[in-house]
C-alpha positions as CSV (number, residue, x, y, z in Angstrom):
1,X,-20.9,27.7,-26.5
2,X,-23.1,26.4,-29.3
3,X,-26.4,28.6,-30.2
4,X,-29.8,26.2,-30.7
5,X,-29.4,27.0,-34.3
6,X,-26.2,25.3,-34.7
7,X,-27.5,22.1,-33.2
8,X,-29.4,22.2,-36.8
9,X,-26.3,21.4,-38.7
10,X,-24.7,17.9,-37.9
11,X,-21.3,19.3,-38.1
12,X,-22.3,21.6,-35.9
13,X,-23.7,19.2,-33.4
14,X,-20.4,16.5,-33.2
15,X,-18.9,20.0,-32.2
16,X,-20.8,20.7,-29.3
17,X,-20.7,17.4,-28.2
18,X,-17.3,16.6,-28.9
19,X,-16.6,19.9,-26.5
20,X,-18.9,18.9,-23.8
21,X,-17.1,15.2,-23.5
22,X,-14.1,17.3,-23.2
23,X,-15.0,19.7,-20.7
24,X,-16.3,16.6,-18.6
25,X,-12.8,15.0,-19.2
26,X,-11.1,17.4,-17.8
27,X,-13.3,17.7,-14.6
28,X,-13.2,14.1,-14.0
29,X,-9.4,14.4,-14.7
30,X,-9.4,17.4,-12.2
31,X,-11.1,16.0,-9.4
32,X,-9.0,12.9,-9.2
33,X,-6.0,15.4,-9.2
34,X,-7.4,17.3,-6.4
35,X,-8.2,14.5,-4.6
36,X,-4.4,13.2,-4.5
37,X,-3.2,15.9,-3.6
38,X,-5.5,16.4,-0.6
39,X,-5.4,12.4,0.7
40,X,-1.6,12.6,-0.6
41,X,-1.2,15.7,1.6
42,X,-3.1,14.8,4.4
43,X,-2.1,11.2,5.3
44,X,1.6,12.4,5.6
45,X,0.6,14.3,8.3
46,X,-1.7,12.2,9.9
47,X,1.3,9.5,9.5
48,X,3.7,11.9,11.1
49,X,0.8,13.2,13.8
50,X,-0.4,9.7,15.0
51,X,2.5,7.9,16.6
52,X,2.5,10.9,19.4
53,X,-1.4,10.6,20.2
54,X,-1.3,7.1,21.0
55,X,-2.8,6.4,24.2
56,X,-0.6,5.5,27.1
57,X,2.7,5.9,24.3
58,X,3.2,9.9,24.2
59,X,5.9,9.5,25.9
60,X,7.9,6.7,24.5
61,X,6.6,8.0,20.9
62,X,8.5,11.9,21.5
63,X,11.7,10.0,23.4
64,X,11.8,7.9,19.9
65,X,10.1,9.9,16.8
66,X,12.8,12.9,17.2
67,X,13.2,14.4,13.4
68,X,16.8,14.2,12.0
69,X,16.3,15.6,7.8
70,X,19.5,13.4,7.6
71,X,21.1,14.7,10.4
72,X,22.5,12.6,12.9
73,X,24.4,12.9,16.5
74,X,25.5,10.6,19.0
75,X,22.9,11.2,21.5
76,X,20.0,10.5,19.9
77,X,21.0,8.3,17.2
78,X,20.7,5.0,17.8
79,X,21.4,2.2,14.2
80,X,21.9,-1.5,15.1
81,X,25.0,-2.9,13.2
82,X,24.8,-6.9,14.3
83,X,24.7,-9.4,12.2
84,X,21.2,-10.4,13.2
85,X,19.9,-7.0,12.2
86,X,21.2,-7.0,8.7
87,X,20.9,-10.6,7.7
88,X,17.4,-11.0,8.7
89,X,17.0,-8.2,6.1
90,X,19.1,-10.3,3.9
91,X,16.3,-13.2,4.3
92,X,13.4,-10.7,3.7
93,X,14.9,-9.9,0.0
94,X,15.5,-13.8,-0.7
95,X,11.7,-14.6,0.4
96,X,10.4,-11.6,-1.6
97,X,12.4,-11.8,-4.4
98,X,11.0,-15.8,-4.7
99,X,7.6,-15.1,-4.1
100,X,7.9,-11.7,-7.1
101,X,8.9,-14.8,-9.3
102,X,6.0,-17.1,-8.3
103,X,4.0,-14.2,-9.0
104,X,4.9,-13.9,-12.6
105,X,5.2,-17.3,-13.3
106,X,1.3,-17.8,-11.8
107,X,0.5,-18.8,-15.2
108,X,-1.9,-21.3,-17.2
109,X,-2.0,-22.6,-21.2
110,X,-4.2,-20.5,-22.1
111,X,-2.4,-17.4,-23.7
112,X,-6.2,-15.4,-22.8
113,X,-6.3,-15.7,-19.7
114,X,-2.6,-15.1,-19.0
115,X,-3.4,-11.8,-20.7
116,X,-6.0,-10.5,-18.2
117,X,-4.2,-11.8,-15.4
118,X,-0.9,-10.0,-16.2
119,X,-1.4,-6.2,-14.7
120,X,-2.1,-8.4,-11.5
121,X,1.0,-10.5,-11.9
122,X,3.2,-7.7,-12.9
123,X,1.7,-5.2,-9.5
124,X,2.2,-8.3,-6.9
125,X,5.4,-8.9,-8.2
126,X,6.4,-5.4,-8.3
127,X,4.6,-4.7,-4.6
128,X,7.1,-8.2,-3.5
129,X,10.4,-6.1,-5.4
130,X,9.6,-3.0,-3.5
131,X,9.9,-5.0,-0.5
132,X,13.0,-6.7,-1.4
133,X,15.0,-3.5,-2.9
134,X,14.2,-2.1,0.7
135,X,15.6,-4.8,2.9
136,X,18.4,-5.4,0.6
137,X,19.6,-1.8,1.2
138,X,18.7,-1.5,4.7
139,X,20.6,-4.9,5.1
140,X,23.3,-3.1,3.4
141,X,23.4,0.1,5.2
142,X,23.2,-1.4,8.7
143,X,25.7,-3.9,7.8
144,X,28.8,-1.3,6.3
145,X,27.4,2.4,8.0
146,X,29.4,1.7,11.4
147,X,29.4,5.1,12.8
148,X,27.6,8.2,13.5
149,X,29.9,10.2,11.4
150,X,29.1,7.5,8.4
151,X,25.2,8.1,8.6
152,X,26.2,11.9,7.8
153,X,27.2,11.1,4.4
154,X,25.3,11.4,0.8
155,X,26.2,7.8,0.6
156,X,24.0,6.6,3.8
157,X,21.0,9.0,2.6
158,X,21.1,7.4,-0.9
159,X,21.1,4.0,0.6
160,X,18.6,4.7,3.3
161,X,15.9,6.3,0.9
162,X,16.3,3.4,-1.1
163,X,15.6,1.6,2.1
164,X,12.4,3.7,2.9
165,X,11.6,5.0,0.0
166,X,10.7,1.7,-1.5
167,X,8.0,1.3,1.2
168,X,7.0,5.0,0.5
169,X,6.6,4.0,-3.6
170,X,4.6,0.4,-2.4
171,X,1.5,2.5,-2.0
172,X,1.4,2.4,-5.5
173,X,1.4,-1.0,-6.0
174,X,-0.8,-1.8,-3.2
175,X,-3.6,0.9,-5.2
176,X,-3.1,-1.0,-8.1
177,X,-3.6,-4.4,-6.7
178,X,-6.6,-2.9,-5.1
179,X,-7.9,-2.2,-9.0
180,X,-7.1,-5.6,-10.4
181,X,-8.8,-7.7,-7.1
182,X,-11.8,-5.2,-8.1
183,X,-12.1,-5.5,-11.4
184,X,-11.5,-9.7,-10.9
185,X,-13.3,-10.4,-7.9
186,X,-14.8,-7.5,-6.3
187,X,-18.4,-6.4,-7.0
188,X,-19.2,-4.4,-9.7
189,X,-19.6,-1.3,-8.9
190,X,-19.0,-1.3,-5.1
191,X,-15.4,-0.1,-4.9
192,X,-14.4,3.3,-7.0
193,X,-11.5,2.4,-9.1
194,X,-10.9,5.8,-10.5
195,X,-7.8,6.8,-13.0
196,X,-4.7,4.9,-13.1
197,X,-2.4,7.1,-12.5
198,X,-4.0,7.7,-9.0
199,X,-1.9,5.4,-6.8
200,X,1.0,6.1,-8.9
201,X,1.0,9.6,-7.9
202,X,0.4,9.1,-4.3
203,X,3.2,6.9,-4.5
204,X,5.2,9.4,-5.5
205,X,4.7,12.0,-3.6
206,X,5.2,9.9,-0.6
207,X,8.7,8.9,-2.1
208,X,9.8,12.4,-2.9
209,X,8.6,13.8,1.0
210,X,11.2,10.5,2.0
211,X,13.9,12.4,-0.5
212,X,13.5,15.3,1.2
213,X,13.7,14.3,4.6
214,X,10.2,14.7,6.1
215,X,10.6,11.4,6.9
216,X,13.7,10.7,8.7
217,X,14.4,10.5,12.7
218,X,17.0,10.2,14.5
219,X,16.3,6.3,14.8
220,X,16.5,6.2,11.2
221,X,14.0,2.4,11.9
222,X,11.6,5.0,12.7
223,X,11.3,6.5,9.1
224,X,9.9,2.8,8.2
225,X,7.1,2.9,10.7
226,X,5.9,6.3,9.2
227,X,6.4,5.5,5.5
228,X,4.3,2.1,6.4
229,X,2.1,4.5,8.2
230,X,1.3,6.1,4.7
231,X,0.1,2.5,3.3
232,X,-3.0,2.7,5.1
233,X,-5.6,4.0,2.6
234,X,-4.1,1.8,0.2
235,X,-4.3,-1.2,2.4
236,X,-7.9,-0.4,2.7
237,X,-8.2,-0.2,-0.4
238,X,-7.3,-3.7,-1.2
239,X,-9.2,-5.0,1.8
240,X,-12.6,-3.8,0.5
241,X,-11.8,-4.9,-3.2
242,X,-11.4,-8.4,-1.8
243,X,-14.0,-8.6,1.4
244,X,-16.9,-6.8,0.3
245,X,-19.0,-9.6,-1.8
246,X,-21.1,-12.5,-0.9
247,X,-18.1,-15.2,-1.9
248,X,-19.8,-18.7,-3.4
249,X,-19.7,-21.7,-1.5
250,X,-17.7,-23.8,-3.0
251,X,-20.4,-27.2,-2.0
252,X,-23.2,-25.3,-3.1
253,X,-22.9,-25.2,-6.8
254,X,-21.2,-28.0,-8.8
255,X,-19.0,-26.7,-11.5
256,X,-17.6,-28.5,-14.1
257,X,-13.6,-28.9,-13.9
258,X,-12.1,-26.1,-15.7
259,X,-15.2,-24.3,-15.9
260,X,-14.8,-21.8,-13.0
261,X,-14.6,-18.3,-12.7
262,X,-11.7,-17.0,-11.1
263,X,-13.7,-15.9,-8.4
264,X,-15.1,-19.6,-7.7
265,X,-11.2,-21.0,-7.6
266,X,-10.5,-18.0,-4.8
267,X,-9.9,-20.9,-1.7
268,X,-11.4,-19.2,1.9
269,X,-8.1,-19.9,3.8
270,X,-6.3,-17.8,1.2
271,X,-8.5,-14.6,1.4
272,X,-8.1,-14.9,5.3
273,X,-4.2,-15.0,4.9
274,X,-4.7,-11.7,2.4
275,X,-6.6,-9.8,5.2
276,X,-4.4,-11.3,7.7
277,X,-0.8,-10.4,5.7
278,X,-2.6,-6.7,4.5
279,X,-3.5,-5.7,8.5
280,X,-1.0,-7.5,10.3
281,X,1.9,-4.6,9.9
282,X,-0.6,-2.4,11.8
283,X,0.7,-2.9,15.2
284,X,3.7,-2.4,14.3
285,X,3.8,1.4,15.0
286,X,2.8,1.2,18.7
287,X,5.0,-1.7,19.1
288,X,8.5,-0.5,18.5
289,X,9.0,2.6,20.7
290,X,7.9,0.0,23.6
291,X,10.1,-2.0,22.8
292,X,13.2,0.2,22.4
293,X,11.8,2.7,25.7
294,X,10.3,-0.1,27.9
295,X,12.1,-3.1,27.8
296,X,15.8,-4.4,27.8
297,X,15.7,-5.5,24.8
298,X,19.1,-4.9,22.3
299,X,18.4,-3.3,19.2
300,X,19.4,-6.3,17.4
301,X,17.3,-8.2,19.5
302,X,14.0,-5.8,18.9
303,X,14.8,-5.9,15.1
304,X,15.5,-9.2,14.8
305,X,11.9,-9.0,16.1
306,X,10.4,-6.7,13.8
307,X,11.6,-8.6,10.6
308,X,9.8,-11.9,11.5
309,X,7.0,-10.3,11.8
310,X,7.6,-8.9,8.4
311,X,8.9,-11.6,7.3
312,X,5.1,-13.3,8.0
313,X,2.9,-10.6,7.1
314,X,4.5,-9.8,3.7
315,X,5.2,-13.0,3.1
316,X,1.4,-13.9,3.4
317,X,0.9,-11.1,1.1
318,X,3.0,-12.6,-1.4
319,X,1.4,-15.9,-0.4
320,X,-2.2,-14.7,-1.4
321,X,-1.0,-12.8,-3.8
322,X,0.3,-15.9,-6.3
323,X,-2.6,-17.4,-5.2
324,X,-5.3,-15.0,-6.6
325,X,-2.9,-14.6,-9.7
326,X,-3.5,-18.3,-10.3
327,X,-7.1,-17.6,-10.1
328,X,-7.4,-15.1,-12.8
329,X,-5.1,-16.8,-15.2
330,X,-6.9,-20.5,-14.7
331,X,-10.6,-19.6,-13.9
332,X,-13.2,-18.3,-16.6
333,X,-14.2,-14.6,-17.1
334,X,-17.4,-14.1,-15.0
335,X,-20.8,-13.1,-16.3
336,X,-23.2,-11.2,-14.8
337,X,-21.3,-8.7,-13.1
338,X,-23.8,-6.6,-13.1
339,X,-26.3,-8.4,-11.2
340,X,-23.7,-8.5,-8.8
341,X,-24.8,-5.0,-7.2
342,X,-27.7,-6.7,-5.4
343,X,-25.1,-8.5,-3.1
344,X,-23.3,-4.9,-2.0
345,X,-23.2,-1.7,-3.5
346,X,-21.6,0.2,-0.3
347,X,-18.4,-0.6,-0.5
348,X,-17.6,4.0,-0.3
349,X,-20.1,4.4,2.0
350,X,-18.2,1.7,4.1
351,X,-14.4,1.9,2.9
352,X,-14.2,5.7,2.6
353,X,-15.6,7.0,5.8
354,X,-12.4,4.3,7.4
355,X,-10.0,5.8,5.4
356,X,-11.2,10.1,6.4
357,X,-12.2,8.9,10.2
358,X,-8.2,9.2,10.9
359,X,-7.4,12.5,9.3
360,X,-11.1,13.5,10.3
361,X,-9.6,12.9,13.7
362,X,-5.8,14.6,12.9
363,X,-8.1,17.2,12.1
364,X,-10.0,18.1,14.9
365,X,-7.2,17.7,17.2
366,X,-5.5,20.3,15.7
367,X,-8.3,22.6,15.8
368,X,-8.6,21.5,19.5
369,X,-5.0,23.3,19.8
370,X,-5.3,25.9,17.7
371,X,-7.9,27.4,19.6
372,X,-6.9,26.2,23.0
């Protein structure tokens, strides 16, 4: 610690400040570690909690979500092989693979503004070749893993965490979307965007649980529904960075061709198929164990189900997607973003609390049984 007399000498003084910038570096630094680890932590188990407190689906969700670590036996196990299983997986990696592309290639002339729209480019593209590098190996696995025995092999676990693992890791991508829609369209200041590294690290802890087998049933369909599960403060995430603004009408204001701001080129039917395509997976979770417990449904036939209603909601992802990346690399840099704060500055006191009511919930319910 500096004494008042060395605050005389300049040398002296660039110390003590030089060390107190440090000492708030590594707090900040500290506090965004603590805090992955805790929502890192916590969501797996809410993910891994929430399918059995469903109401009305208890039943159907402990007859379904029965944990495996890899281990499979001819009771419980239960992996479609028909063609309509895997090549509807096979048309999920052809329509992500074409719409990571489009992402990239969601360029203008001007070498500027390709610039600052690249980290959003590169992140929807690489959100879109998660998505593919999971179906293609699911596709894979269910097509060629005929038998029980064959799911007990190092070879089916390296293809299946490839398969889940990917949707595990797309937290990461989704987090970092969530940055570049805030720092090119959301208001300044409303949505935290923290260190860089955050998402990355979430994404890979969620990844390495997958690895381990903390997330793998006997249905081994069911480890997707609780990696997606995972994607929800990220999802979030990159709902508020988008929705919470006053958005320009686009009659209101006459702007000058090539003049706008990336936010003014942002078209109104394409932010409502990017909340639609981010939310849509939700139901999901409580859909498949009534379908496979409640109805007569094959498995082919349920999945066959589940992947066109992938095959829309990511795909409107990837739709809105290319379309704000066309935004940002044809519209201007805005101004003013700092009077922007009078339209909404409560994007935490809005996003968080939706993103801790959940585990607040996992929370309390197993207090309720510890002391029951």
């Amino acid at each position: 610690m500096c004494s008042p007399s060395e605050t005389i000498t300049p040398v002296k003084v660039s110390d003590c400040e030089t060390n107190y910038d440090s000492s708030a570096s590594w707090t900040t630094t500290l506090k965004y570690v603590l805090s992955a680890a805790f929502l890192s932590v916590s969501v797996l188990e809410f993910s891994l909690w929430f399918p059995f407190v469903l109401p009305g689906l208890t039943s159907a969700a402990a007859k379904t979500y029965i944990p495996a670590f890899f281990v499979y036996d001819d009771e419980h196990t239960k992996f479609d092989n028909t063609p309509w299983t895997y090549n509807t997986d096979y048309l999920l990696t052809i329509v992500m693979s074409i719409l990571a592309i489009q992402c990239i290639l969601a360029r203008s002339d001007n070498d500027q503004k390709n610039q600052r729209s690249l980290r959003l480019r590169l992140y929807s593209a690489s959100l879109l070749i998660c998505y593919a590098i999971s179906t293609l190996a699911g596709a894979w696995a269910h097509q060629h893993f005929l038998s029980v025995e064959s799911l007990n092999t190092s070879r089916f676990r390296m293809f299946w965490f490839v398969c889940v693992g990917n949707v595990s890791f797309a937290s990461c991508y989704m987090g970092l979307i969530g940055r570049e829609v805030q720092r090119h369209f959301g208001v300044s200041g409303a949505m935290h965007m923290g260190p860089w590294w955050f998402w990355p690290a979430y994404g890979c802890y969620m990844s390495l649980t997958c690895g381990l087998g903390y997330i793998s049933f006997k249905r081994p369909a069911c480890d997707i529904f609780i990696a997606g599960c995972t994607q929800f403060p990220s999802t979030f995430y990159c709902l508020g960075a988008l929705g919470i603004r006053k958005w320009p009408q686009q009659n209101s204001k006459k702007v000058a061709v090539g003049k706008e701001t990336s936010i003014e080129l942002v078209s109104p039917m394409y932010r409502a198929i990017y909340y639609i395509g981010f939310i849509s997976n939700a139901p999901l979770l409580p859909v498949y164990p009534i379908l496979v417990q409640y109805t007569d449904m094959t498995l082919g036939g349920v999945n066959t189900f589940l992947h066109t209603w992938l095959l829309l909601a990511w795909g409107m992802q990837g739709i809105s997607l290319v379309h704000l990346c066309k935004a940002v690399s044809n519209g201007e840099r805005r101004v003013g973003a700092a009077t922007e704060k009078q339209q909404y500055s409560g994007g935490p006191a809005l996003i968080y609390p939706i993103i801790m009511a959940p585990l607040a919930l996992m929370a309390t319910d197993y207090a309720r049984m510890s002391f029951s």
